[in-house]
C-alpha angles and dihedrals in degrees: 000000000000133000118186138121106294120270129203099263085065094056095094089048095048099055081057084060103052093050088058087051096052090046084049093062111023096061088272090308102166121227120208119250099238099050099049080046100059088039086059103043102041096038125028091022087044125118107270095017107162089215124072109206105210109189137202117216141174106216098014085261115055102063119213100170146045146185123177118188138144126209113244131182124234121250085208105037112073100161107105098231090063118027098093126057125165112245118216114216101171140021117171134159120187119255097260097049107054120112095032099094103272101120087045090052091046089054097049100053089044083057090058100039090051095048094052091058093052099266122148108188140008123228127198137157120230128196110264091235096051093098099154082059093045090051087048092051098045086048089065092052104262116146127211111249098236097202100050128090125179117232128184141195120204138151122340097014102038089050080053091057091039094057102032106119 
């Protein structure tokens, strides 16, 4: 198995990916192929992305993994030593492949890869429900962070904030 930033030759595979992510969590909703292509290919491959997409993949082709994730500063850290940190947005492995190391495999070179561009942690949330990847997390070593909870807007409330005077 590989990890590395995707190439060009993945792309394809990747799509395939993705639409396995979205049925994942949309209730096994399909999208269609070309939309989640050209999603990925004018907007999170796209010149000045915020978000770096690192693959795992068997042959260097067929990908089987992903991690998508973006380094960011800290507005309250301003030691140099820890003001970046690498936030992890994404971390899926196809169903056939969990439990093989691939995850394991994904972390670990994000670890690297984090910690050559001057980053000293890595930060992700995870779904409260998502216990086998909790377990996971907390088997490499990650620690829940006591004092964060995740918020959205979205819809009807979040129309109401945007256009509050």
């Amino acid at each position: 198995m590989q990890v590395d930033l995707v190439g060009e030759p993945q792309h394809a595979s990747l799509v395939d990916l993705l639409v396995e992510l979205h049925a994942f969590y949309n209730e096994g909703t399909v999208a269609p192929r070309e939309t989640v292509r050209a999603h990925l290919l004018d907007r999170l491959l796209a010149p000045g992305s915020p978000q770096q997409l690192a693959v795992a993949s068997t042959d260097g082709h067929e990908v089987v993994g992903l991690a998508a994730f973006g380094f960011v500063h800290s507005l309250v850290d301003f030691d140099p030593a820890l003001r970046r940190h690498c936030q992890l947005k994404e971390l899926y492995v196809r169903a056939g492949h969990r439990s093989a190391g691939v995850g394991h495999a994904l972390m670990a070179w994000l670890a690297r890869h984090a910690a050559t561009h001057g980053c000293h942690r890595i930060d992700w949330p995870v779904k409260a429900t998502n216990l086998r990847g909790i377990a996971f997390y907390e088997g490499l070593g990650a620690q829940r962070v006591p004092d964060r909870l995740s918020y959205r807007l979205v819809g009807p409330a979040l129309g109401a904030l945007a256009n509050h005077a």
